[in-house]
Phi, psi and omega in degrees: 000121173307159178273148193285165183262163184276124167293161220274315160329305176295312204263343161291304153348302174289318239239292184316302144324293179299340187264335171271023119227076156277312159316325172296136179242161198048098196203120192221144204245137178181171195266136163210162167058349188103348172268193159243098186299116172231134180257155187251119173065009190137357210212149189290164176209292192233133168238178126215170189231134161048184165345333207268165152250144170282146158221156162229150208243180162294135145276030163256333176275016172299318170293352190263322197300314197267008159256019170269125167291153183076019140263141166240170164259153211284325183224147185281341187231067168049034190248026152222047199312135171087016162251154175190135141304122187248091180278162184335304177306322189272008172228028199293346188246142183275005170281308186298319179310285207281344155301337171292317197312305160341257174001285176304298176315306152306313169284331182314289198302346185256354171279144170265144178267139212292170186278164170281149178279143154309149207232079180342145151268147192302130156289147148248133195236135140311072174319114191292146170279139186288179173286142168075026183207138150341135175281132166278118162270131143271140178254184161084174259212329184087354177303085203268162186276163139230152200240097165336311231254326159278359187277141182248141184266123163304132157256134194230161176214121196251011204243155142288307194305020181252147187270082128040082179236000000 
């Protein structure tokens, strides 16, 4: 079953994210948690689900980080310190956006990165054919990429202060 497509909210979001590390180099884009997730040098640093930004943070600041309203933390019973939701209210302004952005980005280099997996070789699988029709092979992991240089940038405004025309 195909995946539903990301409400238009969501992908200006994604969109927003990706334009506020464009300066970064090695940044790889992937599905996690149920978000769309981007690692920075190897390591998750920023996501997003729906409205919220994902961020990861020092986990010696969790508790004062999740007593900022329009945060929540990734998990409710404490197996994941230093990840938190960031909802609309709380990134409402681009001085609140780019503290997170900051924030996170600043810690990415002091995080540790998850071990790497052995790495599959692409399956090739068969689609069975209908009558009167060619068997199709797929190749590759099902992983999709994303590619900056064919992707056309959405313009979004993620803030209140940006003005709506």
């Amino acid at each position: 079953m195909p995946a539903k497509p990301l409400p238009d909210e969501t992908l200006h979001l994604i969109d927003a994210v990706r334009n506020a590390l464009q300066g970064c180099s090695d940044v790889q884009e992937k599905r996690m948690f149920g978000c769309h997730v981007f690692m920075v040098n190897g390591k998750l640093c920023l996501g997003v689900e729906g409205d919220e930004v994902l961020v990861r943070l020092l986990p010696a600041t969790h508790a004062e980080v999740a007593e900022t309203p329009g945060v929540r933390p990734l998990s409710s019973r404490g197996l994941m310190d230093g990840y938190f939701y960031i909802s609309p209210t709380a990134y409402a302004t681009r001085e609140q956006w780019q503290r997170w952005i900051d924030a996170a980005l600043a810690y990415n280099p002091l995080a540790k990165a998850s071990p790497k997996k052995a790495r599959k070789t692409p399956s090739t699988t068969v689609q069975p054919a209908l009558p009167g029709q060619r068997a199709v092979k797929a190749k590759g992991n099902g992983v999709a990429r994303h590619s900056s240089a064919t992707t056309p940038v959405r313009k979004h405004s993620v803030f209140d202060d940006d003005d709506v025309q």
